[in-house]
C-alpha positions as CSV (number, residue, x, y, z in Angstrom):
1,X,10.6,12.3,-6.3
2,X,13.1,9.0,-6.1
3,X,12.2,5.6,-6.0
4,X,11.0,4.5,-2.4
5,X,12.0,1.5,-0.7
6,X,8.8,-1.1,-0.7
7,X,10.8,-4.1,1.0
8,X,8.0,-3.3,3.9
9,X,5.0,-3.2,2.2
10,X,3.6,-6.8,3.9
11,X,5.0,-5.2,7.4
12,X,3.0,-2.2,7.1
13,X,0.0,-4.2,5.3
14,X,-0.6,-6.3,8.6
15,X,0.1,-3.4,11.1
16,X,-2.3,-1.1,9.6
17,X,-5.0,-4.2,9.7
18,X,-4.0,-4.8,13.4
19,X,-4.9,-1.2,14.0
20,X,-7.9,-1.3,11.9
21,X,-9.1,-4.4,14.2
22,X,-8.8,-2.4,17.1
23,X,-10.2,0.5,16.3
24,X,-13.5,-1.3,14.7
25,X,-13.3,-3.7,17.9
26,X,-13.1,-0.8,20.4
27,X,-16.1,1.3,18.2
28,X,-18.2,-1.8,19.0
29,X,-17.9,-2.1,22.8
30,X,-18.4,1.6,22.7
31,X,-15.0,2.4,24.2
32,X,-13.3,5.4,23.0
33,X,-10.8,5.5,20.4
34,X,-7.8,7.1,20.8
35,X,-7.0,10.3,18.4
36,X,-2.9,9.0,18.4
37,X,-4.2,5.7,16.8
38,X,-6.6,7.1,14.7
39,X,-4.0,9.5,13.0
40,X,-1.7,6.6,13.0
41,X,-3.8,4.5,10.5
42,X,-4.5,7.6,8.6
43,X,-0.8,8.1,8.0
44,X,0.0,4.5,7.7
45,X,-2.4,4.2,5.2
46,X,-1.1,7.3,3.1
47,X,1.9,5.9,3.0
48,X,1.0,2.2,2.0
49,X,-1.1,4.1,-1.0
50,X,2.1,5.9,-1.8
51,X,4.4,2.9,-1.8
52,X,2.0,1.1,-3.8
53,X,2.4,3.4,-6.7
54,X,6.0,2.6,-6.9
55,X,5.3,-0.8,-6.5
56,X,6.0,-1.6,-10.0
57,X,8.2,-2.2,-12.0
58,X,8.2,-1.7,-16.1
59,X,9.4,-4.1,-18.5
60,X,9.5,-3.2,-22.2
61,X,9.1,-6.7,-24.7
62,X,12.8,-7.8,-26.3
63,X,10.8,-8.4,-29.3
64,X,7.7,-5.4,-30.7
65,X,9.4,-2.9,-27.8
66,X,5.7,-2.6,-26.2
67,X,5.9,-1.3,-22.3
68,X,4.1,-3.3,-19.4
69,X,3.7,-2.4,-15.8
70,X,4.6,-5.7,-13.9
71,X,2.6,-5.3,-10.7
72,X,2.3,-8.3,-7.7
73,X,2.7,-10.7,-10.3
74,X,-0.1,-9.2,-12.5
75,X,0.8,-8.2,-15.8
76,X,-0.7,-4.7,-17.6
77,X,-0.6,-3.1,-20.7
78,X,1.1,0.7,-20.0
79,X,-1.8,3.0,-20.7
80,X,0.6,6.0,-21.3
């Protein structure tokens, strides 16, 4: 698989909290919840977990050559 394109990771962050507001909102006034919104935050949040993943980037040190994973301004040892 290629690198994916995470320029919209924020967008797709708020959207999927929007729908999970209406979803938990509707649940509470006992309305029914729609099965096209429902599978929309499932799939929205399949692909935020996906883009996440690549959401890194890896940076080897100029001086001992040890890998890190640069992640949302985080730094972290490479495991592997």
């Amino acid at each position: 698989m290629g690198k994916k394109i995470t320029a919209y990771l924020g967008v797709f962050e708020g959207k999927l909290e929007k729908l999970n507001e209406q979803i938990k909102k509707a649940e509470k006034e006992g309305n029914p919840v729609s099965e096209g919104m429902l599978k929309e935050a499932r799939s929205l949040a399949k692909t935020l977990e996906d883009m996440q993943e690549h959401d890194t980037a890896q940076v080897q040190c100029p001086c001992c050559g040890e890998k890190f994973k640069v992640d949302a301004g985080k730094v972290k040892l490479k495991t592997s």
